[in-house]
N, C-alpha and C positions, 0 to 999 in steps of 0.2 A: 553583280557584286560590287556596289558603289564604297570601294572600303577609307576612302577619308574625304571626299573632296565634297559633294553634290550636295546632299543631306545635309550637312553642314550647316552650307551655305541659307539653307530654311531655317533651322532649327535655332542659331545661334541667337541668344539672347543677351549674353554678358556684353556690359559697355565701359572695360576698364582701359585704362591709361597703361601707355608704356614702362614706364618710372626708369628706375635708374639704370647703369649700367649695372649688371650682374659681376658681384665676389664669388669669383669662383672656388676662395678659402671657404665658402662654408658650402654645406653639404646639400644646402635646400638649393641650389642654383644648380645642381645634378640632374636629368633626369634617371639617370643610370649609373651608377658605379659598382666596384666588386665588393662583394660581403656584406651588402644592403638587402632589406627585405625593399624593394620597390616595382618599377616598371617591367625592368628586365627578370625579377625573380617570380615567375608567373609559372604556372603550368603549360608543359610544351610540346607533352606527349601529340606524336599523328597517327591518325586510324587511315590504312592504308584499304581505298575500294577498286576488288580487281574488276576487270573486264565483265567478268559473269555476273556479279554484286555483291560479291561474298567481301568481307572485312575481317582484317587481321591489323594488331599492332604495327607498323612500319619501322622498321629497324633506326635508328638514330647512333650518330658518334657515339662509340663510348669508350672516354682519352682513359690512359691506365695512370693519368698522372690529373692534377691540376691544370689548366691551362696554363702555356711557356709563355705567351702574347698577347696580346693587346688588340683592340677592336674599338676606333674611335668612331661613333655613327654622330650623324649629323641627319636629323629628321624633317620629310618635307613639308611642303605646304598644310599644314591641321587649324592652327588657330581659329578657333572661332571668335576669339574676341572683337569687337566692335569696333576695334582701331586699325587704322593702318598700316601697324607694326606691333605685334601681341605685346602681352606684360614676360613675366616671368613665374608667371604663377603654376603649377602643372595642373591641367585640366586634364578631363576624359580624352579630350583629341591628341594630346600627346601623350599618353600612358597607353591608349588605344595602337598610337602609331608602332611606338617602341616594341608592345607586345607583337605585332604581326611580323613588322620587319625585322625588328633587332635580338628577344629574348632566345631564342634559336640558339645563337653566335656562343651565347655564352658557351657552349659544349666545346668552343675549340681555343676560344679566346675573353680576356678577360674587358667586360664589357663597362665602357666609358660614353656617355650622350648627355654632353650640356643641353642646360636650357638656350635658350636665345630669343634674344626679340627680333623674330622673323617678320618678313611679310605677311600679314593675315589672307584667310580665304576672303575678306572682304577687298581687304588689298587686293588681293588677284582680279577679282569682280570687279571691280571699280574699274581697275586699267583693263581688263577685257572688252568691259563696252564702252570706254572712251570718256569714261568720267576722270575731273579732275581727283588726282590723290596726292596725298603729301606718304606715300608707303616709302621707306628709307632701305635701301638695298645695303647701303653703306654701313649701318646701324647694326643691320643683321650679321654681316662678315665682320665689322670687329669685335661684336662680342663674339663671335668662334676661332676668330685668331686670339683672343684674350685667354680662352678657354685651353686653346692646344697648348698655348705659350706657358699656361697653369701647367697643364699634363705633363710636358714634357718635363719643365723644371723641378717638380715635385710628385709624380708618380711613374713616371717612364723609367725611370732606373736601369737602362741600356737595353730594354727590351724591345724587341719586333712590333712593329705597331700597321696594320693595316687601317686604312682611311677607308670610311663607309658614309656613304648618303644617297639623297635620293629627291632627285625634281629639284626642289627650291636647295635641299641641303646638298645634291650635287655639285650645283652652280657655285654657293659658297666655297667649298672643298676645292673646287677647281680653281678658284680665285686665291687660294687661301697656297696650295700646290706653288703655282705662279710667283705668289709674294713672297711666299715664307719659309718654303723649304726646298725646292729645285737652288739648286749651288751650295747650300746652307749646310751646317753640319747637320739638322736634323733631319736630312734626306736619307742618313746613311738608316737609322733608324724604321724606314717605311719601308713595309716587307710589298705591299701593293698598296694602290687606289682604287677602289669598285666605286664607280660611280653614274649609274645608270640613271633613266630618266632626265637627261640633258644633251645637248649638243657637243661633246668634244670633237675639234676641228683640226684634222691632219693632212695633210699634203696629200693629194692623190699617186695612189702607189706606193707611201712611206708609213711605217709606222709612229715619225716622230715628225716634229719639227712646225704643229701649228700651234693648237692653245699651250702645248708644253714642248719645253728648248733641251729636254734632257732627259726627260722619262717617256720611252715606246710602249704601244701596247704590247700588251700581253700575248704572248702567239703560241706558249704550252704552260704546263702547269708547272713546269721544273725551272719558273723564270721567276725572279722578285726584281721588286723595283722598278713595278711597269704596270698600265692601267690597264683597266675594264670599264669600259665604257661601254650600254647596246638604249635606243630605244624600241620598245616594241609594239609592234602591230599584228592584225590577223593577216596569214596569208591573202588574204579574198577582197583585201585593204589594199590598194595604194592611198600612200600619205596625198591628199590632196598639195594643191599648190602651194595653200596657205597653210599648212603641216607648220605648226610650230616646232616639230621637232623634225628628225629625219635628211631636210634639206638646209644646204645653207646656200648664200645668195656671193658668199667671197669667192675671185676668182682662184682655180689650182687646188681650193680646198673640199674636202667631204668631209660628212659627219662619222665618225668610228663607229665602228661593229664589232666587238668583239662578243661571242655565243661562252659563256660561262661553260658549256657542256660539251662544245666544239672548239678549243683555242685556235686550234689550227685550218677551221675553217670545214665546210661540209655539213649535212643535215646531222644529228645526233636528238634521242629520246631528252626532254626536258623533264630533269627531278621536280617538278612542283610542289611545293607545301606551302597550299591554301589555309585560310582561317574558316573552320566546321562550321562557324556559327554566324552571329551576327556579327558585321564586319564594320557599319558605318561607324561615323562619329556619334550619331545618336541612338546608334541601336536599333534604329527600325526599319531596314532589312531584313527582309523575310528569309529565314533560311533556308538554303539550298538544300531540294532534294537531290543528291548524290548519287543513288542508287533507289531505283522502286523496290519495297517492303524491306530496306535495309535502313539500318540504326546507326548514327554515328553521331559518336558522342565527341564532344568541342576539346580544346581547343583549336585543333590542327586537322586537314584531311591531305592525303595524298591521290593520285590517281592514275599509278603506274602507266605507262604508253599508252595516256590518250596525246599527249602533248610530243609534239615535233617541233628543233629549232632549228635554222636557218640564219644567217646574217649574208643578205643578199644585196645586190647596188643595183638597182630597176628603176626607170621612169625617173632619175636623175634623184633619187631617194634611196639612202641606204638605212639599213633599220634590222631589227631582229625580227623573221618572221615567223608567225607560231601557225605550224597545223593543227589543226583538232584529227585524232584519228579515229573520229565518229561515226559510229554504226547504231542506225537505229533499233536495231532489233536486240541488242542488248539492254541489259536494266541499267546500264549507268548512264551518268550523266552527259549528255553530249557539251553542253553548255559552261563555263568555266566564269561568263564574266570580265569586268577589267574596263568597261569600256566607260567612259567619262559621258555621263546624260545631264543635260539642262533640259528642262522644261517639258519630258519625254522624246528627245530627240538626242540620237548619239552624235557626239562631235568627234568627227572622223579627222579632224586634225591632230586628237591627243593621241590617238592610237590603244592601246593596252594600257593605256597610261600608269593607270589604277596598281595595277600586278606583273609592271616591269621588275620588282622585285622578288615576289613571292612564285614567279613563272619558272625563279632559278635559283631559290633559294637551299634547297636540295644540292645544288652542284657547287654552292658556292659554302655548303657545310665540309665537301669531300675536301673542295679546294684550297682552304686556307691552311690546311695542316700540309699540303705538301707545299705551297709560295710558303709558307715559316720555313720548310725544311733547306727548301732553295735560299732563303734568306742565312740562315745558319751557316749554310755551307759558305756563302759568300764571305761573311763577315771571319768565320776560320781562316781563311784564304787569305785574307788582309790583315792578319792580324801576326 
């Protein structure tokens, strides 16, 4: 299941220019906002396949009200464009993206994801094998501090706001965390930060005090105003040496783990909701058989206790790490996917790279109605 990155990287044919910085007054510089037919307003329905292979609906949020909050995603690495740093145009790769990771959210909170001129997958490419690039990492964080700075001034209206990203749009958001809202008044406003698929860097033993001077992780569900950070690998994986993710090389410091479905640490069932269908950037992905002589129809599957999660510190790498609880002699799927392939070879430094989000997306639908509710309570309390 190569669902943004690989493929891509083949298929991409467009050769446009960055252009200017994005107006985030106008609407086309959105990938997502509320009450738009767009990205996020997609089909979201999951077809749940049990152990044996039978299929049933799979139960989804359903709030008695509008959503109270707010959901700002910041989306990763997709660009196909043929530049260093993409346009602002929305392409298949970011409406792609938005639908697998982000359309979901909407059921608890109301969904906001600027465009931005990111680093492209070629960008990534280029610096991976040691080619010269002019990709601007700089470029990318301030159009999304332009963007939040839009948000807050003119659609925030004292609401709870969860921080959402992922790989590249982590990184941002972390930087973004750092600059712009740790001490600031619109800290009081961030119910959390889920920001998987990156390195956040803490004190061994502490839950605060490296990439961020004020916000800890997350250690239950009845906590706001504190991160989530995991990246993830298979059990059967150590991150090798050269793990881009998993380790860091600073002294005192480790990468954070926090298990969306275990805050408090210990193995715990992983809610998954995968994408049914075809998942790449260009659609050609074969889809997964889920179950033999069993029918599932797209957008979404689920796959009740096959997945096990774990946030463990091993081999001087800490990481989330996922069981498969595979039995061949059943009709489902042993196989889930996630793993990042060049050239038919898996690169075991990414890990899960692929479905560090969608491995815990399930748990992160339960979880942001009770971080709102802890949020709420706080801001009573101070007031």
């Amino acid at each position: 299941m190569r669902l943004f990155l690989i493929a891509a990287l083949a298929s991409a044919t467009s050769a446009l220019a960055e252009g200017p910085a994005p107006d985030f007054a106008n609407d086309s510089a959105w990938l997502c906002r509320p009450g738009r037919s767009d990205a996020c307003a997609v089909p979201i329905a999951v077809t749940a396949v049990a152990a044996n292979g039978t299929t049933r609906p799979d139960a989804l949020p359903t709030p008695k009200m509008a959503p109270q909050i707010d959901c700002f995603y910041v989306y990763p690495t997709v660009s196909t464009d043929q530049t260093p740093n993409s346009d602002l145009v929305i392409d298949a790769a970011e409406r792609n993206v938005a639908r697998v990771q982000f359309a979901q959210m909407r059921q608890v909170c109301r969904p906001y994801a600027p465009m931005y001129r990111q680093v492209t997958l070629k960008g990534l490419r280029d610096a991976m094998t040691g080619q010269a690039t002019t990709a601007d990492r700089a470029m990318a964080y301030q159009d999304v501090a332009a963007a939040f700075a839009h948000y807050m001034k003119h659609d925030n209206q004292g609401r709870g706001v969860i921080l959402y990203g992922h790989s590249q749009g982590s990184g941002v958001l972390k930087a973004l965390i750092a600059n712009e809202i740790e001490g600031k008044p619109a800290a009081a406003q961030v119910i959390a930060a889920w920001l998987p698929g990156t390195n956040v860097l803490v004190p061994e033993g502490k839950p605060v005090g490296g990439d961020f001077k004020v916000m800890p992780l997350c250690t239950a569900a009845v906590q706001a105003g504190c991160i989530l950070s995991w990246v993830t690998f298979r059990n059967t994986a150590t991150p090798p040496a050269s793990a881009r993710f998993a380790r860091t090389s600073q002294p005192g410091m480790k990468v954070a783990c926090t298990n969306p479905a275990a805050l408090r640490g210990g193995k715990a069932m992983m809610r998954a909701i995968l994408p049914a269908g075809p998942s790449s950037v260009d659609n050609s992905t074969p889809v997964p058989v889920w179950a033999s002589g069993a029918s599932v129809t797209p957008p979404f599957v689920s796959l009740p206790g096959l997945l096990t999660g774990e946030c463990i510190d091993e081999g001087g790498a800490q990481r989330l790490s996922i069981i498969t609880n595979a039995d061949s002699a059943d009709p489902r799927t042993d196989e889930i996917g996630g793993d990042v392939i060049v050239a038919g070879q898996v690169q075991a430094d990414w890990g899960l790279h692929l479905i560090d989000v969608n491995v815990a997306l399930g748990d992160l639908l339960a979880l942001a109605p009770a971080q709102a509710a802890a949020w709420s309570k706080l801001r009573q309390a101070a007031q």
